[in-house]
Structure formats: structure tokens, C-alpha cells
C-alpha positions in Angstrom: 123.9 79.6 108.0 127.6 78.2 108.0 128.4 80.5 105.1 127.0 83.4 106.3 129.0 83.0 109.6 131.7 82.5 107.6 131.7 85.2 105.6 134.6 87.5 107.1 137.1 84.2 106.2 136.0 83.9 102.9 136.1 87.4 102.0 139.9 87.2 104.1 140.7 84.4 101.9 139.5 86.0 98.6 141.6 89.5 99.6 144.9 87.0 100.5 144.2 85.9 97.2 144.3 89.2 95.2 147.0 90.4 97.6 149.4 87.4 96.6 148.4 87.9 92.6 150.4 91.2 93.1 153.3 90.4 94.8 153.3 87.3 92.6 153.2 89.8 89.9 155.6 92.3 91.6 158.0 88.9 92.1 157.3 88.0 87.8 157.9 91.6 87.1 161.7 92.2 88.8 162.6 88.5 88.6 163.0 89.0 92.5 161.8 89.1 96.1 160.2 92.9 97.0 162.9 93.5 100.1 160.9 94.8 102.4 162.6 98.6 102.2 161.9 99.1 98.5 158.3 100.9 97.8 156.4 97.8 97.2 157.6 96.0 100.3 157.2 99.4 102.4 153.7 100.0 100.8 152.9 96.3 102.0 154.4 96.8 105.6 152.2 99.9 106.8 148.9 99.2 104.9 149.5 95.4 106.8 149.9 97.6 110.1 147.2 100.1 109.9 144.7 96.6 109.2 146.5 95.6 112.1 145.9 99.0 114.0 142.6 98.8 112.9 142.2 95.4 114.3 143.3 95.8 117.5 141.7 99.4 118.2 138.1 99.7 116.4 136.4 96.8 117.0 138.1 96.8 120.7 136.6 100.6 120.9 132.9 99.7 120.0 133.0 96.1 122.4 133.5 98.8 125.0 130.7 101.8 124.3 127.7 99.9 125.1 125.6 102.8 124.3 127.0 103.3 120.6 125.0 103.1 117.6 127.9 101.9 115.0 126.5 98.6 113.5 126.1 95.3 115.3 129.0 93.9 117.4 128.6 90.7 114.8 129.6 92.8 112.0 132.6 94.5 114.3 133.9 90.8 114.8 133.6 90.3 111.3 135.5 93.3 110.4 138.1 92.4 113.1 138.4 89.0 112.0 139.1 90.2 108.0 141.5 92.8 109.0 143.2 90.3 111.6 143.9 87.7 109.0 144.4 89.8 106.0 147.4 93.0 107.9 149.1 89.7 109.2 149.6 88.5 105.8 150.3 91.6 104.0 153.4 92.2 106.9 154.4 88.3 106.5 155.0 89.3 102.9 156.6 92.5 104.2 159.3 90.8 105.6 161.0 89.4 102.3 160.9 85.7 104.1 163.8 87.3 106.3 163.4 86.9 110.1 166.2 88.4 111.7 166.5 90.4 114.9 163.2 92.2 116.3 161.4 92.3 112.9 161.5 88.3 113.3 160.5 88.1 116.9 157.8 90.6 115.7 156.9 88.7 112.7 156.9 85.4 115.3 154.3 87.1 117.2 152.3 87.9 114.3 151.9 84.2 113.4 151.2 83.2 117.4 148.5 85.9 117.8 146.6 85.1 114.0 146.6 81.6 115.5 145.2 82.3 119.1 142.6 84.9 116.4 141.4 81.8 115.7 141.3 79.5 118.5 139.1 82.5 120.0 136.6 82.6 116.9 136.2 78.8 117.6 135.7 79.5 121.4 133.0 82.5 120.4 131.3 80.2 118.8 130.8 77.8 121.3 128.2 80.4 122.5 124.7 81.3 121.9 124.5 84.6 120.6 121.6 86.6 119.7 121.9 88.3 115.8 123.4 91.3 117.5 126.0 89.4 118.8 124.9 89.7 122.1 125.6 86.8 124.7 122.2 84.0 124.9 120.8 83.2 128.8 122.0 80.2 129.9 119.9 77.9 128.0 117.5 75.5 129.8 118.9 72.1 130.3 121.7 71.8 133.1 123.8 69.6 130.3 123.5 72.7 127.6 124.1 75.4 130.6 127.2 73.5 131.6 128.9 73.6 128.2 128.3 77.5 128.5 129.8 78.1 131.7 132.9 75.9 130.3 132.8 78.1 127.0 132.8 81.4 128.6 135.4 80.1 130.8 137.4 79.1 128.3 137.2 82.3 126.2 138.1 84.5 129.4 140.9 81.9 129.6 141.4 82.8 126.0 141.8 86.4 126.5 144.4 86.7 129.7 146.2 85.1 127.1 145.7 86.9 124.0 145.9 90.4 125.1 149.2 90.2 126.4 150.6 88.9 123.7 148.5 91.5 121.4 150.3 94.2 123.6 153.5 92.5 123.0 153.2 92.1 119.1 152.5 95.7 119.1 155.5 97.3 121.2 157.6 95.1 119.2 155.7 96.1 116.5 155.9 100.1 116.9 159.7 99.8 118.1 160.7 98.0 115.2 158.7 100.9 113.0 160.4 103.3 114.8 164.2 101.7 114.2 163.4 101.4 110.6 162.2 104.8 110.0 165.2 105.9 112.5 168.0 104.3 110.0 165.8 104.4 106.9 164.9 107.8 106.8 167.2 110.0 109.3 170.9 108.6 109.0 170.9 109.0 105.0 
């Protein structure tokens, strides 16, 4: 049961993996760091933002539209969950381990947000969900239905925190892809 629940981390961890055989690749190949303007680096900065878009808007979409018919909301988490660890990475190795400026503070945000990712999961988990994903009753003894008040609680706790800072990473996030297409692309 464990590894099934599991699954969206493992299959996170198995696409980190392949992702860093490249760049370790990439890195073997030119006997240097991909800086995050070449093609490589680029390439790795907006596929790690549209996971990231993708993240933050699909699975956000579908919580909302009750009466949609687009898969479980356990498989959404699952995707959201993949995407949220696996964009983060791909724009950590975007940044050419420089963090300067607003591409740092975006890149610091990145880092706090994967990390609250994952204090929610644990707090999701704390409870009862039918297959669906669908939040349990309160279960029957007054010890088991206290834990579930202080879980859900906790997890809208979690999310006055979380949001903000989502919206945060991503103004940062869509400013600092503005400035570099800005001095990239239209002062050459």
C-alpha cells in the first residue's frame, strides 16, 4: 500500500535521475557548467516552468470543478506532486548554481515552496480518504475524530501559507522571465 501511495515520488525520483544523467552528460561533454542562457540551460529553464505552470494550474483547476469527469483527484495529486518536485529541479539546475538578484530570490522561493509541497503531502495524509481521494467522515471514536479535526486544521493552516508564497514564487517567477527575454532577446 506504501508503494503505491508513493508512487508519484518514486517516479519524481526516477525522472530527477534521468534529468541529472543529462546535464551530467551535457557537464562531461563541454568540460563545463550549461549557463543558464546557452540552449541547454534555456531548454531546462522553461520545460522546469511549464511542470511548474502545470503544477500550480491543472491540478488546482480540477480540485475546483466538482462536477468534472477528468480522473480521480488522487491521480491529480499524484501528477501535481511529480511535476512539483521534478520543474523545481529542472529550474535549480537552470540557474548554473548562480543566485544572484531576482533569479536567486526566485530560485529561494522555489526551494521554500518544494519543501512546504511536502510538509502538505505529509499533512494530506494524516487524513482518511476514500480511493477517489475524497475526504473520510469523521471516523467513530472521539480519540480518532480529534486527530482529524487537528489534521484538517493543520492543512488549512498549511495552505494560508502555501498559497501566498506559490503566488510569490510565480510573480517573481514571470518577472524574472520577462527581464531575461527583455535583455536576452530585444536589446541584441
Amino acid at each position: 500500500m506504501t508503494r503505491r501511495r508513493d508512487k508519484e515520488l518514486w517516479l519524481a525520483l526516477l525522472g530527477s535521475v534521468l534529468i541529472t544523467g543529462i546535464y551530467a552528460f551535457v557537464v562531461f561533454w563541454t568540460r563545463a557548467i550549461p549557463a543558464a542562457g546557452d540552449l541547454f540551460g534555456h531548454s531546462l529553464g522553461i520545460l522546469g516552468f511549464i511542470l511548474m505552470l502545470l503544477t500550480e494550474t491543472l491540478y488546482s483547476i480540477r480540485k475546483r470543478s466538482r462536477s468534472a469527469r477528468w480522473g480521480p483527484m488522487a491521480a491529480w495529486l499524484q501528477f501535481h506532486i511529480f511535476t512539483g518536485l521534478v520543474g523545481p529541479f529542472m529550474v535549480l539546475l537552470h540557474t548554473s548554481w548562480k543566485f544572484n538578484g531576482l533569479a536567486g530570490a526566485t530560485t529561494l522561493l522555489t526551494v521554500i515552496i518544494v519543501v512546504s509541497g511536502f510538509i502538505g503531502r505529509y499533512i494530506y495524509t494524516r487524513i482518511p480518504r476514500t480511493l477517489e481521494g475524497t475526504e473520510l467522515e469523521s471516523p467513530g471514536s472521539k480519540l480518532q475524530a480529534a486527530a482529524l479535526v487537528r489534521a484538517r486544521r493543520s492543512l488549512a493552516l498549511w495552505h494560508a501559507v502555501h498559497i501566498p508564497i506559490g503566488v510569490a514564487l510565480f510573480t517573481a517567477a514571470f518577472i524574472h522571465v520577462g527581464a531575461a527575454l527583455y535583455y536576452a532577446t530585444f536589446l541584441r
